[in-house]
C-alpha positions in Angstrom: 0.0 0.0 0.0 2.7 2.2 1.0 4.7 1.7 -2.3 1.0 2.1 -4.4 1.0 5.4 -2.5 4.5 6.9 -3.2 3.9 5.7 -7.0 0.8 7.8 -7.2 2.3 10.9 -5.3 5.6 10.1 -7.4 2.8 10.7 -10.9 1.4 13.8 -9.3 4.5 15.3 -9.0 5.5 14.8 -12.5 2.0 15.8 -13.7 2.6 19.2 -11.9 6.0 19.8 -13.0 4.9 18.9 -16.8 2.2 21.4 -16.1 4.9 24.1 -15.6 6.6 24.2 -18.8 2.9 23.5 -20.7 2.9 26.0 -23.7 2.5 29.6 -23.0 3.8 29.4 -19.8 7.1 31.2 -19.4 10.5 30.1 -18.4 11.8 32.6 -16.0 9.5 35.3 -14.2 11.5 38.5 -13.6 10.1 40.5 -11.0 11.6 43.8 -9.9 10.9 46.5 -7.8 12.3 50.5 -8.3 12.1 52.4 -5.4 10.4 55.7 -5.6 10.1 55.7 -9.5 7.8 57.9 -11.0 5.4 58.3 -13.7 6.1 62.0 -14.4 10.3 61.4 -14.7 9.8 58.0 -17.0 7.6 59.8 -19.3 9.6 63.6 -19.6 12.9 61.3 -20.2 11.4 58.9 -22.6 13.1 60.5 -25.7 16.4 60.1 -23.6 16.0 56.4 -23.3 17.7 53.9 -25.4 15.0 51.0 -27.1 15.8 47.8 -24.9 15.2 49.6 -21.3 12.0 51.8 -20.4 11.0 52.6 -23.8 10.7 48.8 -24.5 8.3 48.7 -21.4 6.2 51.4 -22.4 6.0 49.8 -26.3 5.6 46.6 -25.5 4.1 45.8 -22.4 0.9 46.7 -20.2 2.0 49.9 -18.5 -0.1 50.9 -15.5 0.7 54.9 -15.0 -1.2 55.3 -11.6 -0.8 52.5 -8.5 -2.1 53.7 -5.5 -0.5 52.2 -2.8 -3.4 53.6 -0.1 -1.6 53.8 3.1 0.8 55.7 5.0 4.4 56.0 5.7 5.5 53.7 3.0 9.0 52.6 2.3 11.1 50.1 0.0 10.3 47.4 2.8 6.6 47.7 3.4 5.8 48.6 -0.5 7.5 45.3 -1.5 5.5 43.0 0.7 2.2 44.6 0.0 3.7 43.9 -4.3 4.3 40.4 -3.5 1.8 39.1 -0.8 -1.2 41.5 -2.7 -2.1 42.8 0.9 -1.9 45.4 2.9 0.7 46.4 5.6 -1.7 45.8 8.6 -2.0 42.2 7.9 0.9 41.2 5.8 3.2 41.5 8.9 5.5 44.2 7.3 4.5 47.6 8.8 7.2 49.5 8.5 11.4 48.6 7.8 11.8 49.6 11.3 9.3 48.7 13.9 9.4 49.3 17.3 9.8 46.1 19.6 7.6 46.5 22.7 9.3 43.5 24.6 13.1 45.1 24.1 11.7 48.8 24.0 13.8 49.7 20.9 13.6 49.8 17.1 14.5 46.8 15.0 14.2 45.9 11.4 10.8 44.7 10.8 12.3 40.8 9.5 15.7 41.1 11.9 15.8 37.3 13.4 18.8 36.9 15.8 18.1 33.1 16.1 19.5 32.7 12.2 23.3 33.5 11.8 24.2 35.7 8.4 26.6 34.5 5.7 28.9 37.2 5.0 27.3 39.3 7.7 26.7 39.7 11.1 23.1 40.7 10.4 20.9 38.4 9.7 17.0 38.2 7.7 14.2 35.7 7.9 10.9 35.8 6.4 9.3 34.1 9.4 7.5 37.3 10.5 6.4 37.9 7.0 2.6 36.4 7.6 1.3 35.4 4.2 3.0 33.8 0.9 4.3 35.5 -1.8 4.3 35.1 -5.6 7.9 33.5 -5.4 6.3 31.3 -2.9 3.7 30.3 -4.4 5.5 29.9 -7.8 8.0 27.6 -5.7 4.8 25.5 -4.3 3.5 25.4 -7.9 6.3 23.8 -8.9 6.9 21.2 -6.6 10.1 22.6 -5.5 12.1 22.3 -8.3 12.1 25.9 -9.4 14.8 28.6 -8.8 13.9 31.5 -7.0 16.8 34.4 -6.0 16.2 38.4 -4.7 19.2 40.4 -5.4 19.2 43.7 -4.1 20.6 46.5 -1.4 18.4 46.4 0.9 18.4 42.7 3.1 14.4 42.8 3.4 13.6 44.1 0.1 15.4 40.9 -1.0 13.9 38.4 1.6 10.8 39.6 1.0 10.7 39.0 -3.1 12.5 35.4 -2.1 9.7 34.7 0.4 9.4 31.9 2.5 10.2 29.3 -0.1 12.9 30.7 -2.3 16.3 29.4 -3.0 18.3 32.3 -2.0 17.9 36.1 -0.6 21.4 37.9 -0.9 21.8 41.8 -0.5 24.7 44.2 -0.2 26.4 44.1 3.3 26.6 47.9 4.4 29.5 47.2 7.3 31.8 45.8 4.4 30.4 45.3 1.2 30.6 42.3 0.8 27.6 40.3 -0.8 25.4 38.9 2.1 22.4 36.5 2.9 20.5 34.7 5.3 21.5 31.4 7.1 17.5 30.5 6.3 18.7 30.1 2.4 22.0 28.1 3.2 25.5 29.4 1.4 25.7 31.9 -0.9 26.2 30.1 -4.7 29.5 30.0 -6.1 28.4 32.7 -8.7 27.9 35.3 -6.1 30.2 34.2 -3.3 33.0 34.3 -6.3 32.2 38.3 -6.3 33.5 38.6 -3.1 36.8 37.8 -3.9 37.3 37.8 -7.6 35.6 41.7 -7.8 34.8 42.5 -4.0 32.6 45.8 -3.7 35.7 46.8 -0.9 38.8 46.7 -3.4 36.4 49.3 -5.9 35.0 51.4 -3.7 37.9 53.8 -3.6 38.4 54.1 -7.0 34.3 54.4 -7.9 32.8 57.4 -8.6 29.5 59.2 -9.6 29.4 61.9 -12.0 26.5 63.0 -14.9 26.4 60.2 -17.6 26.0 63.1 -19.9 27.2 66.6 -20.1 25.1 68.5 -17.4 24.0 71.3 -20.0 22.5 68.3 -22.4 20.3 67.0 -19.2 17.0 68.0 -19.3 15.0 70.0 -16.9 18.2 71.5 -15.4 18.4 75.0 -14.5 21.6 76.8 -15.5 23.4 76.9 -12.3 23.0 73.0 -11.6 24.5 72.5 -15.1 27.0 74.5 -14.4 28.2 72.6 -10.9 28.3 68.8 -12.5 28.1 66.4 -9.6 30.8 64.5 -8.3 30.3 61.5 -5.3 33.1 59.5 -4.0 33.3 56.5 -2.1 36.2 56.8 0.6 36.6 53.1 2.8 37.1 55.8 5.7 33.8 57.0 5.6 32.3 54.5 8.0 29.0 55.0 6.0 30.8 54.2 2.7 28.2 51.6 1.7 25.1 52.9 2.9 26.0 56.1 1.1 27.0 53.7 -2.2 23.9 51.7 -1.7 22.0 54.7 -2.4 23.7 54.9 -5.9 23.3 53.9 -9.3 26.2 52.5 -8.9 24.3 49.9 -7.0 21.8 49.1 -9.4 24.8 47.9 -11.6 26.0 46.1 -9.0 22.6 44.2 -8.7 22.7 44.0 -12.6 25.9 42.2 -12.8 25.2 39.5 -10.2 22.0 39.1 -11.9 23.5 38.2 -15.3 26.3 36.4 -13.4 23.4 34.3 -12.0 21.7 33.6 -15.5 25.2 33.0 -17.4 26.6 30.2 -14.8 23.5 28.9 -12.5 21.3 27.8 -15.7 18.1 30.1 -14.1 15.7 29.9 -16.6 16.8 27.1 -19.0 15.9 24.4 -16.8 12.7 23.1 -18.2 11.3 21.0 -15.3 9.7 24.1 -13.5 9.1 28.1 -13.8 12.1 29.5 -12.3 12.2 33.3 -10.8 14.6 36.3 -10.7 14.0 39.1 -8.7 15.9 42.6 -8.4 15.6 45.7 -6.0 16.8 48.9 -7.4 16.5 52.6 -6.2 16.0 56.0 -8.2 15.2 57.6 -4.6 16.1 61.0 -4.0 19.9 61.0 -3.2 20.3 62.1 0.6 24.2 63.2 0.7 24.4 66.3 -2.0 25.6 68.8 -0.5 23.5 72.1 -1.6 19.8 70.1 -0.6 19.0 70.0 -4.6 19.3 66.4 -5.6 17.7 67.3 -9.3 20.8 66.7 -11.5 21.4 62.9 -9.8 17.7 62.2 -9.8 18.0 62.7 -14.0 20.9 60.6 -13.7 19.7 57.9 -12.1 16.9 57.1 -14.1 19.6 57.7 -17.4 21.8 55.3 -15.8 18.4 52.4 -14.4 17.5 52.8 -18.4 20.9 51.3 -19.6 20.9 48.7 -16.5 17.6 47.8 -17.8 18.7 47.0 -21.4 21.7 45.3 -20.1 19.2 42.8 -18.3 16.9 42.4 -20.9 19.7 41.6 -23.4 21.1 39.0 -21.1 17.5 37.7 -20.3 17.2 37.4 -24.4 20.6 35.9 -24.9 20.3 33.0 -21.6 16.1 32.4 -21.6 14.9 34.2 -24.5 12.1 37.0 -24.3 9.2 34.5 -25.5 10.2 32.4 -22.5 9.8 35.1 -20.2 7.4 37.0 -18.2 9.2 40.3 -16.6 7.0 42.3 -14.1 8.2 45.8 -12.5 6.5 48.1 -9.9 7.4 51.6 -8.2 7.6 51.7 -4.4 4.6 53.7 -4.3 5.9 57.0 -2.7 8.3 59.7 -3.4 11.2 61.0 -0.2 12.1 64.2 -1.8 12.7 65.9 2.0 15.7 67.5 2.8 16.8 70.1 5.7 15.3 73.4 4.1 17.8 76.2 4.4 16.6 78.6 6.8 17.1 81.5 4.2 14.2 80.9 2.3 12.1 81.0 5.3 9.8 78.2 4.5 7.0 77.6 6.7 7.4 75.0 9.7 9.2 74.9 12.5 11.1 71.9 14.7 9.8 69.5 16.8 11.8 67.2 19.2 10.7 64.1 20.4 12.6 64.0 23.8 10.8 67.4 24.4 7.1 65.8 23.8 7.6 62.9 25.5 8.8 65.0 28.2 5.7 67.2 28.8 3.5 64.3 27.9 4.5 62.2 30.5 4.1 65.9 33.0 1.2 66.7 32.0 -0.2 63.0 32.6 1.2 63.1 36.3 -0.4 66.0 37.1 -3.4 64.4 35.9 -3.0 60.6 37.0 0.2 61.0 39.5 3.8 61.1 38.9 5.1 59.1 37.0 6.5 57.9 33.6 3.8 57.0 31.1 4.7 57.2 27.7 7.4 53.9 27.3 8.1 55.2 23.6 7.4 57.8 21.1 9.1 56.2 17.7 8.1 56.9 14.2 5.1 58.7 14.8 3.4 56.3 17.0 3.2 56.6 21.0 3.5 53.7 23.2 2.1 53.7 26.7 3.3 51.3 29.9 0.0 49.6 30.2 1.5 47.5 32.9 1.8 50.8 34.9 -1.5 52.3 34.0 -2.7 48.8 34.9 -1.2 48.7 38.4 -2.9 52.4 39.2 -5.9 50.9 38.5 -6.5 53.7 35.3 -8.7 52.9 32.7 -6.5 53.2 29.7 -8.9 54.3 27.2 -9.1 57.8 29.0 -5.3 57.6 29.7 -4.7 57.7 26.4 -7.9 60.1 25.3 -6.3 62.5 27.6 -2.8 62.2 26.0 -4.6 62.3 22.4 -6.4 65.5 23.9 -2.7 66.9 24.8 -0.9 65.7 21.8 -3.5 67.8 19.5 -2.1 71.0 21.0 1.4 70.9 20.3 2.7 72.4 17.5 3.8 70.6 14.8 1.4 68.1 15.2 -1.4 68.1 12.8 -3.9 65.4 13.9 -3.6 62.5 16.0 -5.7 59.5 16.2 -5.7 56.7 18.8 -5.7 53.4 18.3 -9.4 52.3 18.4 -10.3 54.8 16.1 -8.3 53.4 13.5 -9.4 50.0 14.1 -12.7 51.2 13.5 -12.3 54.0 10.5 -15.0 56.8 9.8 -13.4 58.4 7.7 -11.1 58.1 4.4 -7.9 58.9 6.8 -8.9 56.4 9.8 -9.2 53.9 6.7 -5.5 54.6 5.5 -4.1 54.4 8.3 -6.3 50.9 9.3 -4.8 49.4 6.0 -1.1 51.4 7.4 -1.1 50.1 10.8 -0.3 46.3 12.2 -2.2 46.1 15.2 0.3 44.0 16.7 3.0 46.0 16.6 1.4 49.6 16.5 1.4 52.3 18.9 -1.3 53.5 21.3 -1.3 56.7 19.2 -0.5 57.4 16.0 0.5 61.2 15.4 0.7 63.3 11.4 3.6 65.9 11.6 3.0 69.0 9.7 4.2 69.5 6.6 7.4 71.4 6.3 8.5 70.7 10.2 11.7 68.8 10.9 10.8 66.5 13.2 13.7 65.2 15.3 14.4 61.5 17.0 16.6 63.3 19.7 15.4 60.2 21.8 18.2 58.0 20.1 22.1 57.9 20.9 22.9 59.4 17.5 19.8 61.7 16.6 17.5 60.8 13.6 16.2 63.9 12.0 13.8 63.9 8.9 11.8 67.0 7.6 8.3 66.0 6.7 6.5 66.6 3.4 3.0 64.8 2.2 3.2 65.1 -2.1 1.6 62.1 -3.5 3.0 61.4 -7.1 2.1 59.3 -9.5 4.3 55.9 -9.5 3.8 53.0 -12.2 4.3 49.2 -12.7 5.3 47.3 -16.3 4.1 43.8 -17.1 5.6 42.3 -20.4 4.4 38.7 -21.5 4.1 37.4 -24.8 0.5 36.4 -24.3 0.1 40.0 -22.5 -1.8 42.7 -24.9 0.5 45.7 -25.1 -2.1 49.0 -23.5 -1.8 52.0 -21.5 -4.3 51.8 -18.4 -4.3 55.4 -16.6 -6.9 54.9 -14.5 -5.5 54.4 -10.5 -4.9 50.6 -10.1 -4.4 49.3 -6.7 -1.1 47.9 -5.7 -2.9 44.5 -4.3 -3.9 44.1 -8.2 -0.3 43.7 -9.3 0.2 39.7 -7.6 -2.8 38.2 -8.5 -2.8 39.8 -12.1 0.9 37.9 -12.1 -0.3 34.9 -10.3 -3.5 34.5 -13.1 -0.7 35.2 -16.2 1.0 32.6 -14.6 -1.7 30.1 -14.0 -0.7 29.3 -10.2 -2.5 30.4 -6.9 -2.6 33.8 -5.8 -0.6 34.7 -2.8 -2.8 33.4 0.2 -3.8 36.9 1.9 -4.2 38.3 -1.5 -7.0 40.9 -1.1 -7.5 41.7 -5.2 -8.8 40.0 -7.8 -6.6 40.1 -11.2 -6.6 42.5 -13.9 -8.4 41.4 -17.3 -5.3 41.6 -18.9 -6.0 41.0 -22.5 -8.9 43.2 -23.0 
């Protein structure tokens, strides 16, 4: 019985994997996520692109010009998952990259898993707090296993994430050294990126790397005169102990992701395997660059986006070479949001002001002991969420719903502060901003309070050992997403498309499951 059993399972298996490679079902799925891209700079430099990058997307492929993202405070981490789980922050278990831990009272990367030793790294990544499957995931289950699935990026979570639970490798630029990195969750790093760190470490270039206009500055377009008259110029020093967060932030980055990624397709066979779908997905950036030094980051913007165009075509010719483009299904989505904030000079006098956190949590808590007794109250005030000692408030016998009505009540008064809503109210939205932040906000790990700044304040963290100081603007841009199949009509959809859409409308291209918390159905693609 038990043989007639493992011969049946045994057929099921091979019915599956024959399934994957059934005609009209692709090869290799590419996914990749840009953070911060946006509609408006793709479309004012499309004359400036070559054919195989962006313009080949916009020709070719279904281009979506408006997803809305619908929630607050996002970044490359939370955007990513809510792209590859199709659900929203509050339930997909990525909140934020940095959440704060109410057991150890500090902030911690939202996937950071100290049980799991790094490769390369002293940090280490799991996707065991990321709550529902993914598209690589679910592509993986689809194909019994035998599929390759690999993230390459900067950023350790963006690339967990896109690897999922069931991937065969998450691997990301180590910012202490440089060094190509992953997760002991994945095992070793393959010999075609573990090579690259000591055949072409990121350490013995950095020195010599630099970052200057791609074209002349008086050719780039949208320039005023005295920004093409100062061309750009970054360096990479090793004794800048930020070297390689300052790098990662780069287009020289994305070319670093590029060239593992072609590494990966030229020696690891991803893609020409025949037995199952295999995946490759990439993180880049076109964000706002933090580190110029007049606050005007226009010129390297331009450039980046010049310089992701030519990485794009380099892909897309290796793809075509390796896998070949009727074998392939490549899918590629904006972050959903647009960083452009920098410390305004005080010349222009600009509206705003500065707020400091110390200082609030400071008359918060005085105010509440003159109301409730002395003591300290507020446990945490961390990315604009306030966290209350409930054990304290519990042991005074308080009723913490008026506790923190009160400090809501106080809150509202401060300046610099904007609105404030408390936890049950978002819980239970009435309105369209208590719904955003619902979607925003994981109940499990979200504050008591959750506070909007005013725009054009610099808000500052002075709560922390080193300072964290951000200046807060609220400009919602349009961002897009590309998908390019051969059985995928090429159109233009303006109309806002929700960023839940984006992983079933892969998963039903595909013919496998949608992720399991998806919340969207799938675009008709073809019509």
């Amino acid at each position: 019985m038990k043989k007639l059993v493992t011969t049946v399972l045994c057929g099921l298996v091979t019915l599956n994997v024959l399934a994957q490679t059934a005609p009209g079902r692709p090869k290799l799925v590419v996914g990749i996520v840009v953070d911060q891209m946006r509609t408006d700079y793709i479309e004012f430099l499309r004359d400036y692109f070559g054919e195989s990058g962006f313009r080949k997307l916009m020709k070719e492929g279904m281009y979506l010009r408006d997803v809305d993202f619908k929630v607050k405070k996002l970044d490359a981490a939370n955007a990513t998952a809510m792209l590859y789980t199709g659900a929203y922050p509050s339930e997909n278990g990525v909140p934020a990259a940095l959440i704060y831990d109410n057991a150890d009272k500090k902030i911690t990367p939202a996937l950071a898993d100290s049980k799991t030793l790094g490769n390369f790294t002293n940090d280490s990544y799991t996707p065991d707090k990321l709550r529902l499957t993914t598209i690589s995931d679910e592509l993986t289950v689809n194909g019994a296993g035998l599929g390759q699935v690999y993230a390459f990026s900067s950023d350790p979570q963006q690339s967990v994430i896109m690897a999922g639970h069931a991937g065969s490798g998450a691997f990301w630029i180590n910012n202490t050294n440089g060094n190509w990195a992953t997760s002991g969750y994945y095992g070793s790093l393959p010999s075609a990126v573990s090579s690259r760190n000591y055949s072409s470490s990121l350490s013995a270039r950095i020195d010599t790397m630099q970052w200057r206009p791609s074209m002349a500055p008086d050719k780039m377009p949208g320039l005023p005169k005295h920004k093409a008259a100062a061309p750009f110029r970054h360096t990479f020093p090793k004794s800048d102990r930020n070297v390689y967060i300052r790098f990662a932030g780069t287009p020289l980055a994305n070319r670093e992701v590029t060239d593992v990624a072609i590494e990966c397709l030229r020696t690891m066979n991803v893609g020409q395997g025949g037995q199952a779908i295999d995946m490759l997905n990439l993180g880049y950036t076109v964000a706002p660059y933090k580190y110029v030094k007049d606050g005007d980051p226009r010129a390297e913007l331009t450039d980046a986006y010049l310089r992701l165009d030519k990485e794009l075509g380099r892909l897309f010719e290796a793809i075509n070479r390796y896998v070949g483009a009727d074998n392939t299904m490549i899918w590629l989505s904006s972050t959903g949001y647009y960083d452009d904030a920098v410390l305004e000079e005080r010349r222009y006098r600009l509206p705003g002001g500065d707020f400091s956190v110390k200082r609030a949590v400071s008359l918060l808590n005085s105010y509440l002991s003159a109301q409730y007794g002395n003591d300290r109250y507020v446990d945490a005030f961390k990315s604009g969420q306030v966290y209350f000692n409930h054990n304290l408030i519990e042991q005074k016998n308080l009723r913490l719903n008026e506790v923190i009505a009160d400090a809501r009540s106080f809150l509202m008064k401060m300046s610099g502060i904007a609105d404030a809503y408390t936890i049950d109210e978002i819980l239970s939205p009435r309105t369209s901003e208590e719904e955003s932040l619902r979607l925003s906000i994981d109940p499990k790990t979200g504050g008591d309070i959750v506070v909007a700044f005013s725009p054009g304040w610099t808000v500052t963290d002075d709560t922390e050992y080193t300072p964290v100081t951000h200046t807060v603007r609220e400009t919602p841009v349009l961002t897009p997403a590309f998908i390019l199949a051969p059985d995928v009509k090429a159109q233009v959809i303006s109309t806002p498309v929700d960023a839940t859409v984006l992983a079933p409308t892969v998963a039903g291209i595909l013919r496998i499951r949608s992720p399991n918390g998806a919340v969207s159905k799938p675009l008709l693609i073809n019509n």
